[in-house]
DRENNU-970258 format. One record per residue: residue in one letter; x, y, z of N, C-alpha, C, O in turn. Coordinates in steps of 0.02 Angstrom, whole numbers, padded with zeros to 5 digits, always signed. Last residue first. Example, Ala and Ser with C-alpha at 12.3 -4.5 7.8 and 13.67 -1.06 7.14 Angstrom:
2
S+00642-00112+00354+00684-00053+00357+00645+00002+00394+00670+00057+00402
A+00660-00284+00390+00615-00225+00390+00660-00165+00390+00712-00166+00423
END
This chain:
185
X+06369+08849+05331+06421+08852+05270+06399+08788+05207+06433+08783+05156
X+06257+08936+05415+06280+08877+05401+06322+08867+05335+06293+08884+05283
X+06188+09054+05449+06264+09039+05470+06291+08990+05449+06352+08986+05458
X+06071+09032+05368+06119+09081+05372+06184+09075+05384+06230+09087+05345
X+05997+08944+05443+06037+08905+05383+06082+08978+05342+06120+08970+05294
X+05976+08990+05562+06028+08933+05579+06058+08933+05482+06115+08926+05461
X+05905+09105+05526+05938+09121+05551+06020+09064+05552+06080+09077+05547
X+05795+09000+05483+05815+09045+05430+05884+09075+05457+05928+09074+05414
X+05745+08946+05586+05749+08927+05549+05828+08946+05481+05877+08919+05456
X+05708+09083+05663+05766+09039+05708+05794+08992+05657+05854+08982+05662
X+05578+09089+05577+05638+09138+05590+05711+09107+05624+05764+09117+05595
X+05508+08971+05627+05550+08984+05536+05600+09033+05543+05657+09026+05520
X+05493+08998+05756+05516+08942+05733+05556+08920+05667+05602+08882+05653
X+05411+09100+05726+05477+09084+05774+05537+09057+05761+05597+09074+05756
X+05291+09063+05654+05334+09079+05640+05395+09088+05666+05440+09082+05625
X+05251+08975+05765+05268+08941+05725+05317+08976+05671+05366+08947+05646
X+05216+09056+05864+05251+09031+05898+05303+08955+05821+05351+08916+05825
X+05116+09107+05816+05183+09165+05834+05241+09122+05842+05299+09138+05831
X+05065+09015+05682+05038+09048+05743+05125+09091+05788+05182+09086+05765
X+05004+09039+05517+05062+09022+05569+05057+09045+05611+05044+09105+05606
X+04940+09084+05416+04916+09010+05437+04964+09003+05481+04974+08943+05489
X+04920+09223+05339+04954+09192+05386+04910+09139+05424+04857+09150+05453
X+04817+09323+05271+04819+09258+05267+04860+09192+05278+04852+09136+05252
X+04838+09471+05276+04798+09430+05323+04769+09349+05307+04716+09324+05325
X+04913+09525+05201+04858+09528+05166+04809+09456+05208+04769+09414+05187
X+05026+09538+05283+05000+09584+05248+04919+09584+05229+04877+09628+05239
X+05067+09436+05307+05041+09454+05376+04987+09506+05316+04925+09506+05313
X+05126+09361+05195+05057+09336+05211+05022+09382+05254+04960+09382+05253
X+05206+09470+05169+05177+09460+05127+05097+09449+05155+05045+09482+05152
X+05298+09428+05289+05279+09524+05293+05212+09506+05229+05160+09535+05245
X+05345+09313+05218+05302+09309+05298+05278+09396+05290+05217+09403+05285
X+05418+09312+05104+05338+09277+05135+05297+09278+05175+05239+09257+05179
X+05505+09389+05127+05452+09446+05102+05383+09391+05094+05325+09407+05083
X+05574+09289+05193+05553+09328+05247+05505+09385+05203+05470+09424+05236
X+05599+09207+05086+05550+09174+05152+05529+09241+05189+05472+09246+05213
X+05677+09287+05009+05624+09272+04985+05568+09238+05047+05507+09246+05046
X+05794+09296+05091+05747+09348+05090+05702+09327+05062+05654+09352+05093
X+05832+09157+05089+05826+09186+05147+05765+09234+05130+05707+09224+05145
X+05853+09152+04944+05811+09097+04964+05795+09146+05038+05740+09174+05038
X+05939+09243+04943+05894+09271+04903+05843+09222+04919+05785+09240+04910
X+06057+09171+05012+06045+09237+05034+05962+09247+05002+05921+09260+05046
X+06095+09078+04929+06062+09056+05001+06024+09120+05037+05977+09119+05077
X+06112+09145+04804+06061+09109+04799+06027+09088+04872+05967+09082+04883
X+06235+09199+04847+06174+09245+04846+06130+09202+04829+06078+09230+04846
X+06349+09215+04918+06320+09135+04928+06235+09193+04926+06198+09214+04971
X+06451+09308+04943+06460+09259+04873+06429+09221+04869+06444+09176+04829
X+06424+09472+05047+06420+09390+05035+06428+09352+04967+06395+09384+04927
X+06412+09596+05037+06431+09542+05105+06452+09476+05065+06504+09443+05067
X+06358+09652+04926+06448+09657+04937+06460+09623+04999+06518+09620+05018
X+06223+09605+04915+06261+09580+04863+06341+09602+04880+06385+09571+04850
X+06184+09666+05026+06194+09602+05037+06244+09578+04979+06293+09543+04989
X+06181+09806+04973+06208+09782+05029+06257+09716+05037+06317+09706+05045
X+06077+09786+04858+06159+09793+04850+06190+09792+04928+06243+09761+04924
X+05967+09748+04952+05997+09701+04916+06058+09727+04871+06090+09681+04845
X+05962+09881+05018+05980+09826+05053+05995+09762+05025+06029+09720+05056
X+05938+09970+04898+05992+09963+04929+06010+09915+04987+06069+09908+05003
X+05820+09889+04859+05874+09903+04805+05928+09919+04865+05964+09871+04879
X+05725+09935+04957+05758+09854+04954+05839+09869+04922+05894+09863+04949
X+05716+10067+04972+05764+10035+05012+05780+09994+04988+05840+09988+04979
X+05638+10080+04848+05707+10100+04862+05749+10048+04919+05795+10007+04910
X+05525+09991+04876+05582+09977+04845+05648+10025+04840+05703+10002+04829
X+05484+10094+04974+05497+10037+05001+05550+10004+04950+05607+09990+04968
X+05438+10207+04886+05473+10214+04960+05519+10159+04981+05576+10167+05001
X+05352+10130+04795+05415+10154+04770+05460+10166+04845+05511+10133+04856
X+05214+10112+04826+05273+10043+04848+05343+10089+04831+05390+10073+04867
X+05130+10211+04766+05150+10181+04860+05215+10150+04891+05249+10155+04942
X+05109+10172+04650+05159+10190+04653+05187+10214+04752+05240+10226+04781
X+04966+10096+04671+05026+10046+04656+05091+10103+04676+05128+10082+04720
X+04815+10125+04714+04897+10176+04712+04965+10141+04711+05012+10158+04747
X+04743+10041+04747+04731+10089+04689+04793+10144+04686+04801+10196+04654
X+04817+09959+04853+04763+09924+04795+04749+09977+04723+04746+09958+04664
X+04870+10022+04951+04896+10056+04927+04874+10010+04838+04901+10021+04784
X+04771+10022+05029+04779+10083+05015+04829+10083+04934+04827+10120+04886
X+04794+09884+05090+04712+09906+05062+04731+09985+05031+04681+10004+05001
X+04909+09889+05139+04910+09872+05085+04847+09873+05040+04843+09865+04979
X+04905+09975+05238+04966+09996+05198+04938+09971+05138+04935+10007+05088
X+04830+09885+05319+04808+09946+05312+04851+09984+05238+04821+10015+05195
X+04924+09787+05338+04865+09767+05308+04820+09826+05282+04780+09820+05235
X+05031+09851+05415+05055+09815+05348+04988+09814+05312+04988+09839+05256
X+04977+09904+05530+04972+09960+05478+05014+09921+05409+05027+09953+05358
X+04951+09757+05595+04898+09803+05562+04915+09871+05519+04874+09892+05479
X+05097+09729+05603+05053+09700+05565+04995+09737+05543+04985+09749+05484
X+05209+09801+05672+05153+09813+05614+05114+09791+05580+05092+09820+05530
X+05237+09685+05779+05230+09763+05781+05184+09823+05741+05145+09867+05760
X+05260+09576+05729+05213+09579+05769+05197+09656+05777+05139+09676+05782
X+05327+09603+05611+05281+09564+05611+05240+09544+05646+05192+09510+05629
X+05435+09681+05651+05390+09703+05624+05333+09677+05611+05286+09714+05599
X+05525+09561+05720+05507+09619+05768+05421+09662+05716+05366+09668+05742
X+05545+09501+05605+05538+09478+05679+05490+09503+05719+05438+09481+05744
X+05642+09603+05537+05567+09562+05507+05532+09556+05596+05505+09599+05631
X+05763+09609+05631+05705+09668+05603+05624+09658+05599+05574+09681+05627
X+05802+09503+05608+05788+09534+05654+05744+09574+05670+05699+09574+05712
X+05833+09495+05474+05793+09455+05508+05775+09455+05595+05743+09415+05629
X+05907+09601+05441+05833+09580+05415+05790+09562+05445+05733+09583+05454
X+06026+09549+05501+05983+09619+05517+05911+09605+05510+05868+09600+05554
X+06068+09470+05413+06036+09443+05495+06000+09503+05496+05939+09502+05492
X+06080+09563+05296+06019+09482+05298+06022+09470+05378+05967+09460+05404
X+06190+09633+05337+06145+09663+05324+06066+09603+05331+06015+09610+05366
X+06317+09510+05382+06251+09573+05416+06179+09585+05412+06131+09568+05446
X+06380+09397+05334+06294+09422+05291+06262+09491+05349+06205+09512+05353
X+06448+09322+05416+06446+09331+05330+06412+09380+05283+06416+09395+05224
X+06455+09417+05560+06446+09364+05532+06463+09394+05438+06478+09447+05411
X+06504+09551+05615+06548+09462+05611+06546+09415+05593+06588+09370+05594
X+06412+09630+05633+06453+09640+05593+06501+09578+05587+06536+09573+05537
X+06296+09611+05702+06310+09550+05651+06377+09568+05627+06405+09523+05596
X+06253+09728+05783+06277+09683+05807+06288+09604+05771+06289+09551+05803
X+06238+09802+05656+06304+09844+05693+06323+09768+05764+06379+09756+05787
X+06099+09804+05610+06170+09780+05567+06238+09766+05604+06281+09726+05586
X+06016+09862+05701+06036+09800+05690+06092+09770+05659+06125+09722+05678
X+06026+09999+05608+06066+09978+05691+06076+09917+05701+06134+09900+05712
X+05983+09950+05484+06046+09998+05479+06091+09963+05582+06140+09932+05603
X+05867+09911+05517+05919+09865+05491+05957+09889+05507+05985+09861+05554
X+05839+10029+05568+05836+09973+05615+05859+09926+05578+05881+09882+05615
X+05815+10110+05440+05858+10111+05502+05866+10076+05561+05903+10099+05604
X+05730+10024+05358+05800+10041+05345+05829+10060+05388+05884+10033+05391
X+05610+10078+05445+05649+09994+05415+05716+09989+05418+05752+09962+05461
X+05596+10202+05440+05603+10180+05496+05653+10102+05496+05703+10081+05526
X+05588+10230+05279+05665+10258+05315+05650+10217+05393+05703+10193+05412
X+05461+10168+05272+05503+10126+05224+05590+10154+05241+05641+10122+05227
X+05371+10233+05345+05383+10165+05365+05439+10140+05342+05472+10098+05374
X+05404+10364+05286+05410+10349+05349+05442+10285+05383+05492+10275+05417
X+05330+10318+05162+05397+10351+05179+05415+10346+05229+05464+10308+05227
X+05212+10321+05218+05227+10247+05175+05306+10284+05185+05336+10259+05232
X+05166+10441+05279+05166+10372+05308+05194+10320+05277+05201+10268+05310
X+05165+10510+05167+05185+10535+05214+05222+10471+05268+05279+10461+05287
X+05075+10463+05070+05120+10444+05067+05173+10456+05128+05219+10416+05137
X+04961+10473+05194+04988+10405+05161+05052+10405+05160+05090+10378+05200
X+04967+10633+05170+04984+10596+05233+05001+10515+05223+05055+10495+05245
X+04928+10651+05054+04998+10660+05069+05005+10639+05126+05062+10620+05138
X+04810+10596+05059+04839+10567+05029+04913+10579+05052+04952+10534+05067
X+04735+10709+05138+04732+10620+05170+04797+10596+05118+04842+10574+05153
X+04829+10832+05108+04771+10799+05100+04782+10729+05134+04835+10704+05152
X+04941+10919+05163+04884+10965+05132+04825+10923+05123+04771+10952+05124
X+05013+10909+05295+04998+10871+05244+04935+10887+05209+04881+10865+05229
X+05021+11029+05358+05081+10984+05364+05076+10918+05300+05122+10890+05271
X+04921+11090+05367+04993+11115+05344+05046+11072+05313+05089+11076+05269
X+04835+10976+05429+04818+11000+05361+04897+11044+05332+04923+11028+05278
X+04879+10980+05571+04916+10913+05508+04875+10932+05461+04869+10879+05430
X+04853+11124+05572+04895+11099+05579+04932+11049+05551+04986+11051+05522
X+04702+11115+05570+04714+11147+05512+04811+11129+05502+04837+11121+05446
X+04667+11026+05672+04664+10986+05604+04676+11056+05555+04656+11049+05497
X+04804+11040+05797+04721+11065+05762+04728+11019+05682+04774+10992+05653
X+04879+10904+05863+04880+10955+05819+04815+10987+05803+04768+10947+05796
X+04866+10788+05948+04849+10857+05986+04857+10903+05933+04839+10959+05953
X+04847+10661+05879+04909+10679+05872+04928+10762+05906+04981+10792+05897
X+04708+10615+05885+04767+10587+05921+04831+10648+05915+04853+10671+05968
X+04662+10741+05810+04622+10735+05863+04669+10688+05926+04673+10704+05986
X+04711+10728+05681+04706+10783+05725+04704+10774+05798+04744+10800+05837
X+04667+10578+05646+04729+10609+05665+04762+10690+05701+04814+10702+05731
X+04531+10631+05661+04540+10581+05671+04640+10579+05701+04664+10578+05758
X+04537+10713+05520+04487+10736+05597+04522+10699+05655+04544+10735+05700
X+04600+10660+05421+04622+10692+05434+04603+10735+05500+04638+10779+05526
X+04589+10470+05453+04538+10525+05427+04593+10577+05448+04635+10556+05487
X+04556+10326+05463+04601+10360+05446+04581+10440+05428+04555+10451+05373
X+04486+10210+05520+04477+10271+05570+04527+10322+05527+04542+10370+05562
X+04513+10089+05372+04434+10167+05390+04431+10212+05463+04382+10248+05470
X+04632+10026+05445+04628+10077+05405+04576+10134+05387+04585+10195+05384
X+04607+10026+05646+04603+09994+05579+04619+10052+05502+04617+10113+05510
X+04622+10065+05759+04576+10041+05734+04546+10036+05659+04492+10040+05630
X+04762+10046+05811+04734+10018+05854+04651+10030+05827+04609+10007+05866
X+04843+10074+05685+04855+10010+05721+04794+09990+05783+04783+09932+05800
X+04804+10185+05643+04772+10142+05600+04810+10052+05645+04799+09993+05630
X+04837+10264+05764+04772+10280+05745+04752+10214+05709+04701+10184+05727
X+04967+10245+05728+04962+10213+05815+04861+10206+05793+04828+10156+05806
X+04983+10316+05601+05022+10250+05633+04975+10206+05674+04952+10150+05661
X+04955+10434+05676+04910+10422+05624+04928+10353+05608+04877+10321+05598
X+05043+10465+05760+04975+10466+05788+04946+10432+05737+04903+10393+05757
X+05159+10457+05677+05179+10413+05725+05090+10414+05769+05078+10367+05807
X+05116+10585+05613+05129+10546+05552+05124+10475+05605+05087+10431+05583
X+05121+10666+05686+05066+10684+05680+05067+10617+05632+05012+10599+05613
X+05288+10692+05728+05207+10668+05782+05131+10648+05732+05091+10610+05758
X+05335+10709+05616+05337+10627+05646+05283+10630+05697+05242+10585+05709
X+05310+10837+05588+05290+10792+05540+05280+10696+05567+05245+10648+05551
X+05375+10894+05702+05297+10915+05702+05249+10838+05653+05198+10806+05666
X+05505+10892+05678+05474+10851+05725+05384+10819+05720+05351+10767+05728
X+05510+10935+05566+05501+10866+05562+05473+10834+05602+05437+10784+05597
X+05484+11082+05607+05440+11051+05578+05439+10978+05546+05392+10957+05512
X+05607+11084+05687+05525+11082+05736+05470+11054+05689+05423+11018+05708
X+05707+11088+05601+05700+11011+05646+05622+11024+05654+05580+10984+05633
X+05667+11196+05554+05661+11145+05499+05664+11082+05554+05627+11033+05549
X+05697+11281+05651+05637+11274+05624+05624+11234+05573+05569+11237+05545
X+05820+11248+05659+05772+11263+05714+05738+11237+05707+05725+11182+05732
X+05885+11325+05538+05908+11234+05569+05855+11223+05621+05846+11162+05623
X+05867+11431+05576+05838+11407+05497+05830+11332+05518+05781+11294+05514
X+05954+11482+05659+05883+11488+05671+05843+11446+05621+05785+11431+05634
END
C-alpha cells in the first residue's frame, strides 16, 4: 500500500512539474506562477502548493527533473551506439539534437532563474560528472571526446542565453559534423 502511494505522489509530482515545463515553453519564464501551474496542470493550487510548498521548490523541482530526464535519454540512446567507441558521447549527441529544438525555451527560462541562484546548476553537474566518467571508461581519445562535448555545451550554451547565430538547418550540419569526426580514427 506504501509503494502506492509513493508512486501516486510522483506521479502527482511529474504532472504538475511536466505543466509547469509545457507553461514556461509555451509562454515564457514570467507565466511561472504557482496560480498559473495550478491552473495547466488540473491540480488546485493548494495541491501543487503540497507538492511544492513555494515557486522556488518547484524550480528546483524542475531543474531536477530536467537534469534525471537528460540522463535518461542518454541512458536509452546509449543502447543503440553500444558498437561504436564512445556510446555514451553519440548518445549526447543525439540527445543534444533533439533538446535543442525541444527545450530551448525552458533552457532560456532555466537560465534567467537560475542568474541569482547559481546553486540550480548542481542537478545538472551531477549528471555531467557521471556522463564524463562514462566517457572517460569508453574511450582513450579524450581530448577528441572533450573537443566533441565542448561543441555541444556550445550549442545548449548559445540556445540558452538566446544568442545562436545558426539556423536549424546549420546547426545540423555541426551535429552530423561532430558525429562524422567521432567515428573517425
Amino acid at each position: 500500500m506504501a509503494a502506492r502511494a509513493l508512486r501516486q505522489a510522483q506521479d502527482s509530482k511529474s504532472e504538475i512539474l511536466q505543466a509547469a515545463l509545457d507553461l514556461i515553453r509555451q509562454s515564457g519564464a514570467a507565466s511561472l506562477t504557482i496560480d498559473a501551474v495550478a491552473e495547466r496542470s488540473g491540480f488546485s493550487k493548494g495541491g501543487v502548493l503540497y507538492n511544492f510548498p513555494t515557486k522556488d521548490a518547484l524550480i528546483i523541482g524542475m531543474v531536477e527533473f530536467l537534469a534525471g530526464q537528460f540522463e535518461t535519454e542518454v541512458s536509452t540512446a546509449r543502447t543503440s551506439h553500444e558498437s561504436s567507441k564512445a556510446p555514451t558521447l553519440h548518445a549526447m549527441i543525439d540527445v543534444t539534437e533533439g533538446w535543442l529544438l525541444a527545450n530551448r525555451d525552458v533552457a532560456r527560462a532555466m537560465l534567467a532563474t537560475k542568474a541569482d541562484r547559481p546553486e540550480l546548476a548542481e542537478p545538472f553537474m551531477v549528471v555531467k560528472k557521471r556522463l564524463k566518467n562514462a566517457i572517460t571508461q569508453e574511450t582513450d581519445e579524450l581530448a577528441k571526446a572533450w573537443a566533441i562535448w565542448a561543441s555541444l555545451e556550445g550549442l545548449h550554451f548559445s540556445e540558452a542565453h538566446g544568442v545562436s547565430i545558426l539556423s536549424d538547418d546549420e546547426r545540423a550540419a555541426v551535429l552530423a559534423e561532430l558525429r562524422r569526426r567521432l567515428v573517425e580514427t
